[in-house]
Residue frames relative to the residue before (quaternion, step in Angstrom):
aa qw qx qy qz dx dy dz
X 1.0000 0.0000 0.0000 0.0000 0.00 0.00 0.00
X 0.3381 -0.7269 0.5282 0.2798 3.54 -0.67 0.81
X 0.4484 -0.6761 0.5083 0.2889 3.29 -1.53 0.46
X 0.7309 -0.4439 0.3414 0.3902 3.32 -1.69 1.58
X 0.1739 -0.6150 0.7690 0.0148 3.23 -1.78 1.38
X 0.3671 -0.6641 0.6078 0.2340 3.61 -1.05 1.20
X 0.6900 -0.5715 0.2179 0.3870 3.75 -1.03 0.66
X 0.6185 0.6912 -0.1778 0.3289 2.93 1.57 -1.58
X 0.7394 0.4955 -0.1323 0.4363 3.22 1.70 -0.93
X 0.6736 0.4804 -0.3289 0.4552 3.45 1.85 0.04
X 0.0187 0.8145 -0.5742 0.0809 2.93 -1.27 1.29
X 0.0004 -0.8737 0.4858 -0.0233 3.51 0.52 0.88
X 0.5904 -0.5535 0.5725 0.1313 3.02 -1.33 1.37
X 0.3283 -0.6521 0.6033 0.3210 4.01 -0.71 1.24
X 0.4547 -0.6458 0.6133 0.0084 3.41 -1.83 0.20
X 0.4339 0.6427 -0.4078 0.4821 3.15 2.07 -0.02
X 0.1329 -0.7229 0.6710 0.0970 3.23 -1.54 0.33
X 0.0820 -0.8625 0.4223 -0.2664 3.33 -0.12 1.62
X 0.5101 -0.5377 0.5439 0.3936 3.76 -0.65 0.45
X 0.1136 0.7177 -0.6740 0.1329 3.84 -1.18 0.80
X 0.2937 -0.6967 0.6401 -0.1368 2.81 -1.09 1.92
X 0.1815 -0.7287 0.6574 0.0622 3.56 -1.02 1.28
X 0.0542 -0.7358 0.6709 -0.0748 3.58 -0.62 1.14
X 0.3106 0.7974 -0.5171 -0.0155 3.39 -0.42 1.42
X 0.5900 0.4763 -0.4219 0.4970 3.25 0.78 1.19
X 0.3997 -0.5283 0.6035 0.4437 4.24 -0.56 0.41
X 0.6411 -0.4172 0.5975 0.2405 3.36 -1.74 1.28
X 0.8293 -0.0490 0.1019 0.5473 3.85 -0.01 -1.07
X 0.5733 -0.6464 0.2625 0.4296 3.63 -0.87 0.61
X 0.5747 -0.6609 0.4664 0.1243 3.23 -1.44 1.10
X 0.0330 -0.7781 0.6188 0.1029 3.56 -1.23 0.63
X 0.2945 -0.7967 0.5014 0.1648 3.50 -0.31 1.12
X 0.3473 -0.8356 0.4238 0.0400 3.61 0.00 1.56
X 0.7347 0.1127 0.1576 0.6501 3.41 1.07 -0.61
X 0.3789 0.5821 -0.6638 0.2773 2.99 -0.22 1.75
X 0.3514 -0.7147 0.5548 0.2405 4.12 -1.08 0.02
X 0.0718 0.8213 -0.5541 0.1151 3.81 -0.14 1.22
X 0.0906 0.9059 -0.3790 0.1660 3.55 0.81 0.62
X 0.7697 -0.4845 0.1561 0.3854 3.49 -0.69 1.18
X 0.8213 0.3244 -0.2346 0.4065 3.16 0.92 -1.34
X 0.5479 0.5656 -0.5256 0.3220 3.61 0.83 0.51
X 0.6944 0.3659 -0.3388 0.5189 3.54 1.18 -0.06
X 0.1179 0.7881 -0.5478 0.2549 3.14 -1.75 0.94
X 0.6038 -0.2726 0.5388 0.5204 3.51 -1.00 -0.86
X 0.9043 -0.1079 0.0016 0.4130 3.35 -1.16 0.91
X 0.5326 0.5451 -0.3567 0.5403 3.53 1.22 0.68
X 0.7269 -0.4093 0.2473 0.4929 3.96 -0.99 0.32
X 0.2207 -0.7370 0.6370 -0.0485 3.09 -1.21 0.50
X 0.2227 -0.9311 0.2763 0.0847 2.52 -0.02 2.02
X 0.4885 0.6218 -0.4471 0.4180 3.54 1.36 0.10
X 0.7033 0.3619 -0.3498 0.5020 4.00 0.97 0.02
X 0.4378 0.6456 -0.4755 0.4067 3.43 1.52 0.34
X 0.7327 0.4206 -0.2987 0.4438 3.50 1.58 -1.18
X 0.5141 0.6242 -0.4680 0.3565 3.57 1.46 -0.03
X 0.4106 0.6916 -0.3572 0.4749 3.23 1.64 -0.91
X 0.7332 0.3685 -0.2448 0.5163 3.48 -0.34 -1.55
X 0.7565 0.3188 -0.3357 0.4619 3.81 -0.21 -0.80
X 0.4834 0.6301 -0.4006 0.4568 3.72 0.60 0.62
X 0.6591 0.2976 0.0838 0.6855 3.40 0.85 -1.93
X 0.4267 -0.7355 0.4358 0.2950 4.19 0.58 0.51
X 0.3716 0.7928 -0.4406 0.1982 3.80 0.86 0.64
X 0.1082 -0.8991 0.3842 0.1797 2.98 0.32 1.06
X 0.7805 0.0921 0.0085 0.6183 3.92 0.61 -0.14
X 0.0721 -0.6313 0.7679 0.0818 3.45 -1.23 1.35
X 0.5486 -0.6289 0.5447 0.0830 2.66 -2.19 1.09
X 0.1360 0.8581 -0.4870 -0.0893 3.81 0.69 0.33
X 0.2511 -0.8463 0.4698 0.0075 3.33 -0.88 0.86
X 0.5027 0.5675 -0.4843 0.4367 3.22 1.60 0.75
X 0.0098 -0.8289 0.5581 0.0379 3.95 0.52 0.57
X 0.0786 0.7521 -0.6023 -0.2556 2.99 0.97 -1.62
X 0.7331 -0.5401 0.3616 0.2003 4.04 -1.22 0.36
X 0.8323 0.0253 -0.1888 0.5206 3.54 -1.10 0.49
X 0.8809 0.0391 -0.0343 0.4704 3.22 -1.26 -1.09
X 0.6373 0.3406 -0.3180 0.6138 3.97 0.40 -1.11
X 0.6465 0.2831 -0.5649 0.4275 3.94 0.15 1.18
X 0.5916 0.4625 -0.4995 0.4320 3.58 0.73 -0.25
X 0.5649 0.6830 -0.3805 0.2640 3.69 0.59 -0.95
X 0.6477 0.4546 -0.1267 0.5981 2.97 1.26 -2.03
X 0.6881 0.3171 -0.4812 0.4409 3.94 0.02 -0.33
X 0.6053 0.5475 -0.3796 0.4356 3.92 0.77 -0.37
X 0.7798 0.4452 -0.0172 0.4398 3.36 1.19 -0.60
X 0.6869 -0.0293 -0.3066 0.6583 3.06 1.95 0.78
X 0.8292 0.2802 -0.2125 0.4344 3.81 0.93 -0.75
X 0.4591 0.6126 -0.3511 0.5392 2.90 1.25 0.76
X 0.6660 0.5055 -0.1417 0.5299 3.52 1.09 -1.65
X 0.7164 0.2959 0.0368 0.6308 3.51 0.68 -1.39
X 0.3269 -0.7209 0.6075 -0.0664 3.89 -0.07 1.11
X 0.8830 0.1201 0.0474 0.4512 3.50 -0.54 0.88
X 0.7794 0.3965 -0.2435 0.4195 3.48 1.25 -0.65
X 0.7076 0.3147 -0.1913 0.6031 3.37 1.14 -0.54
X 0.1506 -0.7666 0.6228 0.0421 3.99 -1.73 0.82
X 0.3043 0.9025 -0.2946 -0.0789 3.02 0.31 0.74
X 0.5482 -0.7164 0.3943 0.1755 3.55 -0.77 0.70
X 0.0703 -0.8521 0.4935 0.1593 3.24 -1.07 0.95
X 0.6223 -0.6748 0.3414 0.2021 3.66 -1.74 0.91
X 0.6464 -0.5992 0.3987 0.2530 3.61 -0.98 -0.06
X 0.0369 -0.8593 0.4729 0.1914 3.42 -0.07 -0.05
X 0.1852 -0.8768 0.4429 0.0293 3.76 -0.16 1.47
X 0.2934 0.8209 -0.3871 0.3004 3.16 1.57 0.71
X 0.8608 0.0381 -0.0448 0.5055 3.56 0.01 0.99
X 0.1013 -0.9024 0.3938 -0.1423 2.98 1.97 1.40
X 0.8065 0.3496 -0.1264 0.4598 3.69 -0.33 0.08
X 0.4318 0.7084 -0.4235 0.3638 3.05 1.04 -0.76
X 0.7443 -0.5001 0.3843 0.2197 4.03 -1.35 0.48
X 0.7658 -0.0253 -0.0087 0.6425 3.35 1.17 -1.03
X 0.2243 0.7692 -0.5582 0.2156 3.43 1.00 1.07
X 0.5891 0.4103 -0.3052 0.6257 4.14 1.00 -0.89
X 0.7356 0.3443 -0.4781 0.3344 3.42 0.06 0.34
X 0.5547 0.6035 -0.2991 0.4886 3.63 1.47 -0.65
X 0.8052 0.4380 -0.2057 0.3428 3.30 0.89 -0.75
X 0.5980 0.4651 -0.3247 0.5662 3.28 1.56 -0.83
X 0.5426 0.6519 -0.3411 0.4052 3.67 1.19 -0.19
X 0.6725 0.4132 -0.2157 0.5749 3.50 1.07 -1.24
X 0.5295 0.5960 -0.4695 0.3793 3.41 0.82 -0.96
X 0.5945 0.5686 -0.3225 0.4682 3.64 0.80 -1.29
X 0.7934 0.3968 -0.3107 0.3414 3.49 -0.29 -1.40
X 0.6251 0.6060 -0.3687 0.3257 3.31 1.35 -0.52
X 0.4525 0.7681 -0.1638 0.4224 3.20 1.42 -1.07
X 0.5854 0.6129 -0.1444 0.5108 3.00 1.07 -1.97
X 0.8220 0.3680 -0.0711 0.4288 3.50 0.25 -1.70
X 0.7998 -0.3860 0.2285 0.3989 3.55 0.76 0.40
X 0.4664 0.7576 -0.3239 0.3219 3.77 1.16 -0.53
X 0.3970 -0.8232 0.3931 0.1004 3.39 -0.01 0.59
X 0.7105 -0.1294 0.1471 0.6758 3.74 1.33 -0.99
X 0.2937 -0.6794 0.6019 0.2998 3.18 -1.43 -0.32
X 0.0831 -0.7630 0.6407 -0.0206 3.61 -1.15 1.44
X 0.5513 -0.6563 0.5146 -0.0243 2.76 -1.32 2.17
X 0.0825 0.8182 -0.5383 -0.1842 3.76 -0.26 0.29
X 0.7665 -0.5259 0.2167 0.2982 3.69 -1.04 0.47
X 0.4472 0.6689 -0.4356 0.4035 2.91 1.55 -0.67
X 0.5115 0.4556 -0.4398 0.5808 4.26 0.94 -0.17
X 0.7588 0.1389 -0.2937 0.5646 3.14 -1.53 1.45
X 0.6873 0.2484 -0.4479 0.5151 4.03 0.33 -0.39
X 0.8802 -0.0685 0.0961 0.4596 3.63 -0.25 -1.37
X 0.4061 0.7138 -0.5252 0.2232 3.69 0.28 0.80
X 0.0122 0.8872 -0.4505 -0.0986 3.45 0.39 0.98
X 0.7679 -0.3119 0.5050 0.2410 3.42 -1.28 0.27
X 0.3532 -0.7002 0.5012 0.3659 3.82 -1.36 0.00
X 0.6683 0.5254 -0.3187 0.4192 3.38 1.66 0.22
X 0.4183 -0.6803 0.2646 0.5406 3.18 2.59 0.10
X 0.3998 0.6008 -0.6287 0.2898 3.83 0.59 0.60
X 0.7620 -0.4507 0.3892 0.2543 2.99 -1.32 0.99
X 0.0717 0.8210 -0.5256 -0.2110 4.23 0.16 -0.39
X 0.2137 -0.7294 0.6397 0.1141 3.82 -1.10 1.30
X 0.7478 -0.5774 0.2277 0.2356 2.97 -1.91 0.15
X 0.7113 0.5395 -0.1713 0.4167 2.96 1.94 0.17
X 0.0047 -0.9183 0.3119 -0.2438 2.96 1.97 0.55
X 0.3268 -0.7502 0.5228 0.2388 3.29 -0.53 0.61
X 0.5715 0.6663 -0.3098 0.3653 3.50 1.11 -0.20
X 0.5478 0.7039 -0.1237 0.4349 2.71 1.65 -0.95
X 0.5075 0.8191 -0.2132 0.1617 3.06 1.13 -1.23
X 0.6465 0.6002 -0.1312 0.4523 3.01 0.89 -2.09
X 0.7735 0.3846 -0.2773 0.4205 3.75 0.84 -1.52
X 0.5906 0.6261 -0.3226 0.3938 3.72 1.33 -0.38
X 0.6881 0.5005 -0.2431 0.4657 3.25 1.10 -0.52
X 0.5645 0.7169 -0.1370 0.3856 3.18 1.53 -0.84
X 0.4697 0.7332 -0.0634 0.4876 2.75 1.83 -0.93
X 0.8240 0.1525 0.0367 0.5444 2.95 0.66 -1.45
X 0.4352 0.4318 -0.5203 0.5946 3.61 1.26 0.98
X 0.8874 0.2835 -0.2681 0.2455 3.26 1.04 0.20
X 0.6447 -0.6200 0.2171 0.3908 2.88 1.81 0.72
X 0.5140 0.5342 -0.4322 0.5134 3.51 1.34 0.28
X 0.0775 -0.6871 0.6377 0.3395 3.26 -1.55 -0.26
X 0.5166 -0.6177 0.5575 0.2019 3.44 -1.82 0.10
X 0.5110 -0.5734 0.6392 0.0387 2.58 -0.91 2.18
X 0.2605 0.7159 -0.6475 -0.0195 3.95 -0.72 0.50
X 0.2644 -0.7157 0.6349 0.1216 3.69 -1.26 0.52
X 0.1826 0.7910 -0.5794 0.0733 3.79 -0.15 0.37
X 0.8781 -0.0251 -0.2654 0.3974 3.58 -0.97 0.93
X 0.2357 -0.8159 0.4443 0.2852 3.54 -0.08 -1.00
X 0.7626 -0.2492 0.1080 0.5871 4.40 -0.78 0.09
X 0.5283 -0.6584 0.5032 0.1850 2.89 -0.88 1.72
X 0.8820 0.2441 -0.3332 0.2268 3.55 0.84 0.47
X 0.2070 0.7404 -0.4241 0.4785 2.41 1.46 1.85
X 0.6941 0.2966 -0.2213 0.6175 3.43 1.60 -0.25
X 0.4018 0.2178 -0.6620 0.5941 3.90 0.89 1.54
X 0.8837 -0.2630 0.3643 0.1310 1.90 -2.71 -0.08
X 0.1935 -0.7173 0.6203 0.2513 4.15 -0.62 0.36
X 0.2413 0.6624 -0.6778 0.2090 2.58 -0.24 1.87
X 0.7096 -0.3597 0.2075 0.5692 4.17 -1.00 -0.89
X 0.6761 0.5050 -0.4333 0.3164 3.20 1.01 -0.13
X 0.5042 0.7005 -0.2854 0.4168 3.52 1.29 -0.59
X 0.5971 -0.7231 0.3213 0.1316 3.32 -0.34 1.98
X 0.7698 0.3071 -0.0027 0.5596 3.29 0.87 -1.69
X 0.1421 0.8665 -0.4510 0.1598 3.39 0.94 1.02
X 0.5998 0.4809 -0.3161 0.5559 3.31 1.48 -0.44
X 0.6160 0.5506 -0.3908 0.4058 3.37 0.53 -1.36
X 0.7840 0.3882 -0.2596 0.4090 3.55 0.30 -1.42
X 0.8517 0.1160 -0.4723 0.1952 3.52 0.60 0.19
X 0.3619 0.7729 -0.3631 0.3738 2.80 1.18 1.20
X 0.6456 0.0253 -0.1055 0.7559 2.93 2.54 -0.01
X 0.0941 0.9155 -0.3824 -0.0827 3.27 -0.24 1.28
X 0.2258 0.7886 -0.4214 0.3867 2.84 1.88 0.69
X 0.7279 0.5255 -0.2192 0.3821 3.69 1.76 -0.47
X 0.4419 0.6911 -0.4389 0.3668 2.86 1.78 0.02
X 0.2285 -0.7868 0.5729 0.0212 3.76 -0.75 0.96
X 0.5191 0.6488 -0.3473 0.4346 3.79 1.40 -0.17
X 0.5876 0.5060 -0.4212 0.4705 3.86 -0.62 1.62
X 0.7117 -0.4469 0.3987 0.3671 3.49 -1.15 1.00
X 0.5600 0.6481 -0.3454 0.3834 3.79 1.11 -1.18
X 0.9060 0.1514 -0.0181 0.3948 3.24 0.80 -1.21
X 0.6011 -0.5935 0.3202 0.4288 3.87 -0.48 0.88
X 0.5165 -0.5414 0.5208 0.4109 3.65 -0.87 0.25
X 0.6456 -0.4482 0.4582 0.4153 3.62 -1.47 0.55
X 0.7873 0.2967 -0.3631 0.4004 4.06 -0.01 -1.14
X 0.7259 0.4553 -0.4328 0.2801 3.43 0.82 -0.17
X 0.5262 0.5064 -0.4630 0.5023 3.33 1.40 -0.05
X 0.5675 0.5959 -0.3384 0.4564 4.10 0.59 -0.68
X 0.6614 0.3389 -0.3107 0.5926 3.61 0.79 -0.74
X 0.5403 0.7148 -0.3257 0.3018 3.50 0.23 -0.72
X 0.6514 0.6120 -0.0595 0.4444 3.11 1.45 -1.65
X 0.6832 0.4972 -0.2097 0.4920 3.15 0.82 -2.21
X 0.7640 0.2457 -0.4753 0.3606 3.62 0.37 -1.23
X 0.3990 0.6084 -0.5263 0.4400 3.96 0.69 -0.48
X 0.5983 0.4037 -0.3966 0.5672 4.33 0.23 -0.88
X 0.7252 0.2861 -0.4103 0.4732 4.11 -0.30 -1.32
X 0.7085 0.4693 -0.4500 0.2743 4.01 -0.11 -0.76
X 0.7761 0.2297 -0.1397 0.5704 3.81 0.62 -0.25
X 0.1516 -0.8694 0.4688 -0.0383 3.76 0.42 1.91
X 0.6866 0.4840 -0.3209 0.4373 3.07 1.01 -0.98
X 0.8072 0.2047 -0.2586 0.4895 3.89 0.47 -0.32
X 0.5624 -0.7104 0.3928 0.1573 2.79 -1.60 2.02
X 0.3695 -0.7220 0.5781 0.0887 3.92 -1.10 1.10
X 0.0339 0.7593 -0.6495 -0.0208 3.93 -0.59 0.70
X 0.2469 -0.8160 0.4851 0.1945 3.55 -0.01 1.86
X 0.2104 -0.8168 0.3703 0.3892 3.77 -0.47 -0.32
X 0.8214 0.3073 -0.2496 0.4106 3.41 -0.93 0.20
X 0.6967 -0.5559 0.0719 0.4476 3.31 1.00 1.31
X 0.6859 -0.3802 0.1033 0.6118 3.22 0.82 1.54
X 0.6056 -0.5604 0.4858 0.2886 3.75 0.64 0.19
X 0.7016 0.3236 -0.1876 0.6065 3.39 1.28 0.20
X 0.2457 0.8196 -0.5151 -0.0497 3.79 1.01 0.14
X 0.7316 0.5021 -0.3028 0.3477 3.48 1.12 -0.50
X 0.5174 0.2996 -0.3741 0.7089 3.64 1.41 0.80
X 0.1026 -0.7395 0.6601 0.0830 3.66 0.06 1.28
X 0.6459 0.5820 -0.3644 0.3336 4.08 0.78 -0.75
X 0.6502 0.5396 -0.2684 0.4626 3.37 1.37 -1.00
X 0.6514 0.3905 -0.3855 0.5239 3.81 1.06 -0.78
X 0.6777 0.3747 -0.5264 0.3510 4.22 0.31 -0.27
X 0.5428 0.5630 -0.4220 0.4586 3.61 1.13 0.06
X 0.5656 0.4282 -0.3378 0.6185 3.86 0.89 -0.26
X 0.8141 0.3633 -0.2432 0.3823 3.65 0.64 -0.75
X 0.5385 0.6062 -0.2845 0.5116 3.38 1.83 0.23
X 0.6843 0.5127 -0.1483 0.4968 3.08 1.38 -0.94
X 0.8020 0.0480 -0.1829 0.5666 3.48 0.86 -0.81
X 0.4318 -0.7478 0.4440 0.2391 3.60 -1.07 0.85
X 0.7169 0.5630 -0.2452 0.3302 3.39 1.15 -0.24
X 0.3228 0.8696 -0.1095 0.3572 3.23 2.49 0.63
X 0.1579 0.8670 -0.4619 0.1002 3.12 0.39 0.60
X 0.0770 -0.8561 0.5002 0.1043 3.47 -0.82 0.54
X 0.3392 -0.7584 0.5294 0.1718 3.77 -1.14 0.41
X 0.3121 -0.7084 0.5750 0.2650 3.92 -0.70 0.98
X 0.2657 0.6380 -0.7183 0.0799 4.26 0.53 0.59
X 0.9429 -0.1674 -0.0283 0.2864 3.37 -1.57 0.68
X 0.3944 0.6985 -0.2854 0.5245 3.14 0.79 1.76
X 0.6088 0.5500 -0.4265 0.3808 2.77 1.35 0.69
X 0.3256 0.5843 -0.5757 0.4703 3.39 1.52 0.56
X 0.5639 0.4726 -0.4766 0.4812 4.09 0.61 -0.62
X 0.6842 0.4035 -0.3583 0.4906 3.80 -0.19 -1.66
X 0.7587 0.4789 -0.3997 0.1875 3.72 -0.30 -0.84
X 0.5919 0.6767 -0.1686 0.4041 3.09 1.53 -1.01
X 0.5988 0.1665 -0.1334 0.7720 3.87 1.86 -0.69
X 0.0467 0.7258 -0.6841 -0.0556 4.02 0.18 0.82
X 0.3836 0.6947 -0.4660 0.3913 3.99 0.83 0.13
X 0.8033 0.4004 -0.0250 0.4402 2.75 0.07 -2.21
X 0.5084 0.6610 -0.3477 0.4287 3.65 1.11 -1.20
X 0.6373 0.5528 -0.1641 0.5112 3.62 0.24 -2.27
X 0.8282 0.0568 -0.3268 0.4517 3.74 -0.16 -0.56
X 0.6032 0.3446 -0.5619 0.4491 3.79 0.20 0.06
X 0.6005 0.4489 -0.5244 0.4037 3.71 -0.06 0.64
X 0.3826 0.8099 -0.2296 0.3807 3.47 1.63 -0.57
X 0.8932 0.1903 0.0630 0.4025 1.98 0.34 -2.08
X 0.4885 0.5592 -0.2749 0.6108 3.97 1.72 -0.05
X 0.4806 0.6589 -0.5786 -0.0045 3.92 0.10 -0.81
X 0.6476 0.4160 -0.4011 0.4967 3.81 0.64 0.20
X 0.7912 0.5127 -0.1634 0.2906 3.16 0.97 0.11
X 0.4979 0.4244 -0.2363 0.7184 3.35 2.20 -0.53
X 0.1117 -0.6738 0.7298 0.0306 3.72 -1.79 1.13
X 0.6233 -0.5464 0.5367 0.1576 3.39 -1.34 1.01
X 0.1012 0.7831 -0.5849 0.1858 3.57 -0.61 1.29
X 0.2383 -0.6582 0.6760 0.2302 3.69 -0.85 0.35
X 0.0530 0.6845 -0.7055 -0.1760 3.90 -0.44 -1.56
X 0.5829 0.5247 -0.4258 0.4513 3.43 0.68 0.92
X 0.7116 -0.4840 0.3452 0.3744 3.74 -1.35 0.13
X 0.2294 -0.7853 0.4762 0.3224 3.55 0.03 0.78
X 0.1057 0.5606 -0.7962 0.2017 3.57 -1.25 1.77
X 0.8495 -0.3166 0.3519 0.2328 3.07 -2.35 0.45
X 0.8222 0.3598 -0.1748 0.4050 3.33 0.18 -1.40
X 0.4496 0.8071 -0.3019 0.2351 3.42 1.56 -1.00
X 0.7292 0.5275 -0.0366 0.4344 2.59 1.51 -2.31
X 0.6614 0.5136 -0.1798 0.5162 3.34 1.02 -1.15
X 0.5530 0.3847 -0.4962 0.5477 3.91 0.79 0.35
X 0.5279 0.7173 -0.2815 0.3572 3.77 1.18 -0.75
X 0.8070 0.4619 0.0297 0.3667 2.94 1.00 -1.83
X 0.3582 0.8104 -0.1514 0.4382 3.23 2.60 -0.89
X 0.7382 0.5636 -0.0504 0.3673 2.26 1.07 -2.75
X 0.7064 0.5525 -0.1433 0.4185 3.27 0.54 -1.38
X 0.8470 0.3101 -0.0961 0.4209 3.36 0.17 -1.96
X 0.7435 0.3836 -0.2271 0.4985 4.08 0.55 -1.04
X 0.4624 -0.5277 0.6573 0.2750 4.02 -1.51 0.09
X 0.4258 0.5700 -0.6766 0.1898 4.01 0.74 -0.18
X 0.3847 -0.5960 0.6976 0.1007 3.14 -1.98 0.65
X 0.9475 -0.1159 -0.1346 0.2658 2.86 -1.70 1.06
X 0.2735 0.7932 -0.4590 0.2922 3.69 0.64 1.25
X 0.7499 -0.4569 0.3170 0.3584 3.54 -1.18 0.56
X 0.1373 -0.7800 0.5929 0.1459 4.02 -0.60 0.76
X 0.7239 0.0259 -0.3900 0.5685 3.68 0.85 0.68
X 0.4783 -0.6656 0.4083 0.4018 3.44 -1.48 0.69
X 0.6354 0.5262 -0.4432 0.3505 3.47 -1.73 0.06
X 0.4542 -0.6498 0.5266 0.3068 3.51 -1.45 0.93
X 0.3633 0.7313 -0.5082 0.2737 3.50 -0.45 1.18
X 0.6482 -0.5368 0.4054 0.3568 3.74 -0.95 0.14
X 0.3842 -0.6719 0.5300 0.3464 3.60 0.09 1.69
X 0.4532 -0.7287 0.4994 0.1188 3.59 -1.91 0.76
X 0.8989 0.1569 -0.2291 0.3390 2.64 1.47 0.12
X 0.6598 -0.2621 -0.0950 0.6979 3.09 1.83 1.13
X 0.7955 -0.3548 0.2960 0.3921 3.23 -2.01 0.93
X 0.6951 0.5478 -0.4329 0.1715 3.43 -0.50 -0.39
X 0.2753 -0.6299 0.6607 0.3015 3.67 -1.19 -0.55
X 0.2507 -0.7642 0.5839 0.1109 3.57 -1.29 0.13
X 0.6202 -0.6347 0.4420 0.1313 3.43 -1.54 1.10
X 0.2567 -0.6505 0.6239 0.3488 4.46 -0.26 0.10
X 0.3750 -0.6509 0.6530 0.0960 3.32 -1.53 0.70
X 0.5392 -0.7394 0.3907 -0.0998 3.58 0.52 0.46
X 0.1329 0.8963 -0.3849 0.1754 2.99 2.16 0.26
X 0.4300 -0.7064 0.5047 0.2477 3.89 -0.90 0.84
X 0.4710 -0.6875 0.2408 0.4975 4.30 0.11 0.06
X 0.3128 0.7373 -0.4360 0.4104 3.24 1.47 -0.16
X 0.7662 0.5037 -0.0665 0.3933 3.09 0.16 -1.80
X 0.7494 0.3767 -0.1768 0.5150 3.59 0.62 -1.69
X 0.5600 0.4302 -0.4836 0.5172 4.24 0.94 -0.25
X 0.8542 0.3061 -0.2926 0.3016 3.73 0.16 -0.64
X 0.2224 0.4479 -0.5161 0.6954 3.71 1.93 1.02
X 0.8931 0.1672 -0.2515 0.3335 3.20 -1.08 -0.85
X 0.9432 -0.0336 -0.1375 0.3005 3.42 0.47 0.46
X 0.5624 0.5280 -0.4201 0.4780 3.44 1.40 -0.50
X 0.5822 0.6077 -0.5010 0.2019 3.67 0.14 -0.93
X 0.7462 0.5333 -0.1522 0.3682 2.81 1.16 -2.35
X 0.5851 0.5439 -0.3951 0.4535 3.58 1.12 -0.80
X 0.7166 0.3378 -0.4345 0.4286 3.85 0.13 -0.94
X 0.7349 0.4165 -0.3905 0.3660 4.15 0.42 -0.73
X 0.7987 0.4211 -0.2020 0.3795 3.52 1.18 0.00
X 0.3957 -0.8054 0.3582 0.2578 2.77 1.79 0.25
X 0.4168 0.6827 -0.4508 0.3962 3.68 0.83 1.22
């Protein structure tokens, strides 16, 4: 009888024997839609961002989208320091500042800066989740995505030709219980700062709805949800948000452990969206990263690792299916979408 293996420690090697297709290079060049490259990762003994583009010109990526800009001055730095330095290769986006939320002439300071950023080289504007979890008010209400305060900077947006990168809750089983039934049992305790389950914190559909009507109230400026509409595991519920409002766009950043898992269902809601779904990673740009991406997208292999390396998947047990994209389809993911909404 063998001796007890704790879950954490099993990690078994499939036994299938299967067609496997090595795709290291994007089919056509690649725009990473959703990635986070912020000042403080570069430096002295930190990345370097000139072997990031050796990186990308390796794996055919032509231009990451980095959405940590953050605002005024610590955006010019960062655009001077990658889309500035590196022409054409870096996009970067700048952030909000919800400091003194509520405040009287806060919606005017912000849809204001939002502008100058724009002005200065910014590229979009990228919403991070922390709205709807812990942005409070100055009276300590909670602040969602549909705020009326809010308003002024959404519209801005689209007087300026950017769209909004928005992130709003995250895996719907981050807001049950961590118990055995709870998919992302590893993940969550391996971060429980993600655990979203408690009176503290809005359920998942009410933040998700929250969003959509915050997407129908401001038509005229274009919305790029992230991580497959923020809902990748109810692919039916996001083409119904994406039927309903035309100015919807969504991004596949770290989500393709969701899409792989229904490569059916996946395959035809790309089908049926190609002008409408942008290639993203949300991960460190490396070699192999890309090339599980590209697997995903370009080949039919079946049931194969969604991050590389022998290690405990991050984001549940499973394995995931390619989708087999047609080139039509896979040129305007990997790159047409992002070019027409970003002007690049």
């Amino acid at each position: 009888m063998a001796e007890d293996l704790l879950a954490k420690d099993y990690l078994p090697h499939s036994e299938l024997i299967v067609e496997e297709h090595s795709v290291p290079r994007g089919k056509f060049p690649v725009i990473d839609g959703h990635n986070h490259l912020g000042l403080k990762g570069f430096g002295p003994g930190k990345r370097d961002a000139a072997q990031i583009v050796r990186d990308m010109d390796a794996v055919n990526v032509s231009t990451i989208v980095n959405l940590s800009g953050e605002t005024g001055d610590v955006l010019k730095k960062t655009l001077d320091l990658l889309d500035n330095a590196f022409p054409g290769r870096f996009a970067t986006y700048c952030n909000l500042d919800f400091n003194g939320f509520g405040s009287a002439d806060w919606t005017k300071k912000a849809a204001a800066q939002l502008l100058k950023d724009v002005k200065a080289g910014a590229k979009g504007l990228k919403i991070y989740k922390r709205l709807g979890l812990h942005y409070r008010d100055q009276n300590d209400k909670l602040v969602m995505p549909d705020d009326a305060r809010l308003d002024d900077v959404w519209d801005a947006a689209g007087q300026a030709g950017v769209p909004v990168t928005i992130h709003i809750a995250d895996p719907t089983a981050f807001f049950k219980p961590l118990d055995r039934f709870n998919e992302r049992w590893d993940e969550l305790h391996g971060h429980p700062d993600w655990h979203f389950y408690g009176p503290q914190f809005p359920p998942f559909m009410t933040l998700i709805e929250s969003m959509y009507r915050m997407i129908g109230k401001h038509p005229k400026t274009n919305f790029i949800t992230a991580h497959v509409g923020c809902y990748p595991e109810n692919l039916g519920y996001v083409s119904k948000m994406m039927d309903r409002y035309p100015n919807l766009y969504t991004d596949i950043s770290a989500r393709i452990a969701e899409l792989g898992r229904a490569p059916y269902t996946s395959r035809k809601w790309f089908l049926k969206y190609p002008d409408r779904i942008l290639f993203g990673t949300d991960f460190t740009p490396q070699i192999p990263m890309y090339q599980v991406h590209f697997r995903f997208l370009e080949t039919a292999d079946e049931y194969f690792a969604y991050e590389a390396g022998e290690h405990l998947p991050g984001q549940g047990r499973w394995r995931i299916y390619g989708v087999s994209l047609p080139d039509e389809v896979l040129q305007k993911v990997y790159n047409g979408n992002a070019r027409r909404l970003l002007h690049l």
